[in-house]
N, C-alpha and C positions, 0 to 999 in steps of 0.2 A: 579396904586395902586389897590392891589384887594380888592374888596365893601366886608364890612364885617357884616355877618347878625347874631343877638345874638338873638336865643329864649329859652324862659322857657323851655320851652316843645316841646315834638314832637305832630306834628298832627296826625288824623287820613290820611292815604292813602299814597301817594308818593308825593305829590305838593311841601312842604318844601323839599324834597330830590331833588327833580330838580332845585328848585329853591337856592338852595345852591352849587347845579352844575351849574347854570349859572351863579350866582356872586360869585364867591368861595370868603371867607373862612366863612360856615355857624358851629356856635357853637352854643351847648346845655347848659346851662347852669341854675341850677333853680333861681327864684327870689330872688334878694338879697342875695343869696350866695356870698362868698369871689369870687368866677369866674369869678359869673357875673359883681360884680360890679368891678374887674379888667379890664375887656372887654368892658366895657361901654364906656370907652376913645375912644375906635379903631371902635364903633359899626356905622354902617351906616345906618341900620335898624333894629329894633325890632320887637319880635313878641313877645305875653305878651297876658294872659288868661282876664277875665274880673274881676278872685276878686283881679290882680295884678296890682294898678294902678302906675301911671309915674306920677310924680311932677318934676316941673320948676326946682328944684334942678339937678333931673336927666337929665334934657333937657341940663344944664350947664356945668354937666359933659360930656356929649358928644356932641362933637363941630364939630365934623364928621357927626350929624347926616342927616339925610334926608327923613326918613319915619318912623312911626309907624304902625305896622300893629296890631288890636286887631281881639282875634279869637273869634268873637260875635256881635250882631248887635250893642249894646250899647254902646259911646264912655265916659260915665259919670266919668269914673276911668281914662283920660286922660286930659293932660293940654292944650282941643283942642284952645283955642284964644292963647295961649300962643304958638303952635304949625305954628299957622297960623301967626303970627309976624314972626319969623324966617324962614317961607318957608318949614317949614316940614309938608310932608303930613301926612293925618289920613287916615289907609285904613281902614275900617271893613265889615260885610257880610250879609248884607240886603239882601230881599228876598229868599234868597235859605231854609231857617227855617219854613214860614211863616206855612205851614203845619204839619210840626213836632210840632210847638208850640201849636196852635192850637189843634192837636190830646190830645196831652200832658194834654191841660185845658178842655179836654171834659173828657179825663180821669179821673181825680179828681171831675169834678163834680157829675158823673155816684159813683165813689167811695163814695164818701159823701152822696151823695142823696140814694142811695141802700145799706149803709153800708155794702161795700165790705170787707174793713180790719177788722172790727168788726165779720162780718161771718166766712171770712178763718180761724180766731184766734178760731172761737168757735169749729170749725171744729175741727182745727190739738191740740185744749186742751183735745180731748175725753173726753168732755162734750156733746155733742149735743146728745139729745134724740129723733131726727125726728120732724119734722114738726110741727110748732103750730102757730094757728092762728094771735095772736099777735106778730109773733117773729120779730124782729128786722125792722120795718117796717119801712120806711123815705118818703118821700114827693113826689110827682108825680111830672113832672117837664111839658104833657100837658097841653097846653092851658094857660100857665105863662108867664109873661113879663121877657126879659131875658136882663138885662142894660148890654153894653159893653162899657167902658171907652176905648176912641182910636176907631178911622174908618179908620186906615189904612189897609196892607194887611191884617196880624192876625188877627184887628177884625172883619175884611169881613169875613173871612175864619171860625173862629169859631161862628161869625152870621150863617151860613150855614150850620155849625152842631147844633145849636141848633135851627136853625129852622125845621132841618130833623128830630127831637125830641118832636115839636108839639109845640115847646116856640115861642113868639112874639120878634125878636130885638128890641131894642130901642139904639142910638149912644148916646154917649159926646165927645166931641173934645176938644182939646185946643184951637182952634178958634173961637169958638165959633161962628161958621155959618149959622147955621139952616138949613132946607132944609132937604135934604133925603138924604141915601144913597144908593146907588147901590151894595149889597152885594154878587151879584148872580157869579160873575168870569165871567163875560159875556155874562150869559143868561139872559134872559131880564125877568120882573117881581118881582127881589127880590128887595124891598129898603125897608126899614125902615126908621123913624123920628130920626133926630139929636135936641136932646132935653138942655136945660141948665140943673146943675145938682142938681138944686133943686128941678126940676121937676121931673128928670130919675129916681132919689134915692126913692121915697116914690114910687114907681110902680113897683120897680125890688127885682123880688122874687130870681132872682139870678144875682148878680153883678162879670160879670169878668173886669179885668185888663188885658189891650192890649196895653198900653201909656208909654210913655218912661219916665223917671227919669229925670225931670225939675227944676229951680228953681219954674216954675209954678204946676208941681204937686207932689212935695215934701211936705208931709203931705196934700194932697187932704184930703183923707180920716181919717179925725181926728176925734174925739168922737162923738164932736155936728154932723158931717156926717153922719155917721153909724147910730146915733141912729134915724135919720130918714127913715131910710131901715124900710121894712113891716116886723113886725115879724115874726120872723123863715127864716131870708133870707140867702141865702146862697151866700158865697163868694169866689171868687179864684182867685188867683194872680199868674201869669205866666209869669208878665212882670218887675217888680223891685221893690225888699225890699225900702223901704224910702217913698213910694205913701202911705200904708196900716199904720194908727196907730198901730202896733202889742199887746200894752198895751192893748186900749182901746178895741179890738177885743176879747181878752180873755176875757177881764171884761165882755163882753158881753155873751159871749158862759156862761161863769159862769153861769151869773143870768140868762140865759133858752129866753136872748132874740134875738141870734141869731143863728140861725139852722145848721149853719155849717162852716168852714173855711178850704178852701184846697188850700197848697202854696206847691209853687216851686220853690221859692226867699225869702230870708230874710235880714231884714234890716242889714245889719253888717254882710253878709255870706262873710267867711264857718262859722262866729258863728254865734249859732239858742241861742233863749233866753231860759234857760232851761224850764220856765212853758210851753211852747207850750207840753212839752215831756207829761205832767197832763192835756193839758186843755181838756174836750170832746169836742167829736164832731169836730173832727180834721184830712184832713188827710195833712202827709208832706213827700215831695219827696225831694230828693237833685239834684236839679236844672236840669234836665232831660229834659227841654223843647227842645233844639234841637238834642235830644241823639237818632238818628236814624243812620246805617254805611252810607247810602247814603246820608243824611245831612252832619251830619260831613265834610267827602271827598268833598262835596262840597263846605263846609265854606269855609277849607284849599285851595281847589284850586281856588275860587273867592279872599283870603287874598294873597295869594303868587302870583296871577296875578297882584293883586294892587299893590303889593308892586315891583315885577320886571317892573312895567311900572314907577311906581316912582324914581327907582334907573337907571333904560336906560339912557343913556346920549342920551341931546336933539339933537335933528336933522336939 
């Protein structure tokens, strides 16, 4: 019987094209289309983006199946315990991002903190009259405490850049372990303190997001949180809509008490909640954390290796 593999979409590079040559018959089909969900019956593996999740329903309808492959590090939009009772793998593509990601939240913060978007607009409005002393001025980011929720790779990685920035890291984790972290990729002398986050919050002038979408940090950040940030604190979210209150963020930016908010994820994406479009002091990218061609090609070819090792018959 030939293994039949149903994806949304194409990836970037060739890895889905071989690997649909090695288990033929590989179809395109987008989410929830009349095709796909024809093919669903016949499907032995999926591949399926991150705002396209799978429910137990779908699990039911294909009874052929044997793997999921998602093309993203996060598996929150799959029905992974439900997956693991019937013996179906989850593949997805941890570390090959960690640096794109990373790059991405240094981007945003440089953006924010130097109003970037704010300047090119005054630029290309032919308004700008030359140079003046108070123009568009934001917040220096030397010698700042820099909180990173998550000490995994991405937060080691962009500890790293923002310690090449002159900022101090400070960790949170989910387990709250204490101790240090070793940020440095291997060179000896980077660690920072992993703090609880009652502490981290009142001492970070800028709070990134590096933590995955939990039932534990689902609404981490809800009002009473935030509003213990130092004011004018800047914040940026690179790792998943649902952690950041998005309401209580505005409300904040509003009344001038928090200095800035720069996302890459939103709660309920691809829909954004229209006030972000007014609130100041904002910048938003449409989820671009691992949008590099060399990333990419490598998600795809780390997901199409999981998934042709899941589909091989055993040995």
């Amino acid at each position: 019987m030939s293994t039949r593999i149903l994806s949304t979409s194409p990836l970037v590079g060739p890895a889905l094209a071989d690997l649909g040559a090695r288990f033929p018959a590989l179809r395109l089909a987008p989410y929830r289309s009349p095709e796909w969900n024809a093919a669903l019956p016949e499907a032995e593996a999926l591949v399926v983006m991150l705002s396209e999740p799978i429910t137990e329903a779908d699990l039911a309808a294909a009874p052929r199946l044997k793997a999921i492959g998602t093309y993203s590090v996060g598996v929150n939009h799959l029905p992974v315990k439900a997956c693991q009772a019937r013996g179906i793998a989850v593949v997805n593509t941890p570390g090959v991002l960690t640096d794109a990601t990373a790059d991405i939240a240094l981007a945003l913060l440089l953006a924010l903190t130097r109003r970037v978007a704010e300047g090119e607009a005054l630029v290309r409005s032919g308004a700008w009259r030359g140079w003046a002393p108070d123009q568009l001025m934001g917040p220096g980011l030397a010698g700042k405490a820099c909180g990173i929720l998550g000490s995994g790779p991405i937060g080691q990685a962009f500890a790293r850049r923002a310690w090449a920035l002159g900022m101090t890291p400070l960790f949170w984790d989910r387990e709250g372990s204490g101790g240090t972290v070793d940020f440095g990729g291997g060179q000896a002398g980077f660690s920072a303190p992993r703090l609880p986050l009652a502490e981290l919050l009142p001492r970070s002038a800028v709070l990134s997001l590096h933590c995955p979408l939990t039932e534990q940090t689902k609404g981490l950040l809800d009002r009473g949180a935030l509003e213990t940030l130092p004011a004018g604190a800047v914040i940026i979210n690179t790792a998943r809509g649902g952690i950041l209150d998005e309401t209580a963020a505005m409300d904040l930016l509003d009344a001038g008490r928090l200095g800035g908010v720069g996302l890459d994820v939103y709660d309920g994406e691809p829909k954004v909640q229209p006030r972000w479009f007014t609130t100041p002091r904002t910048v938003l990218l449409p989820h671009l954390g691992s949008a590099t061609v060399e990333t990419r090609q490598a998600m795809a070819r780390l997901l199409c290796d999981g998934l042709a090792a899941a589909l091989a018959p055993a040995r």
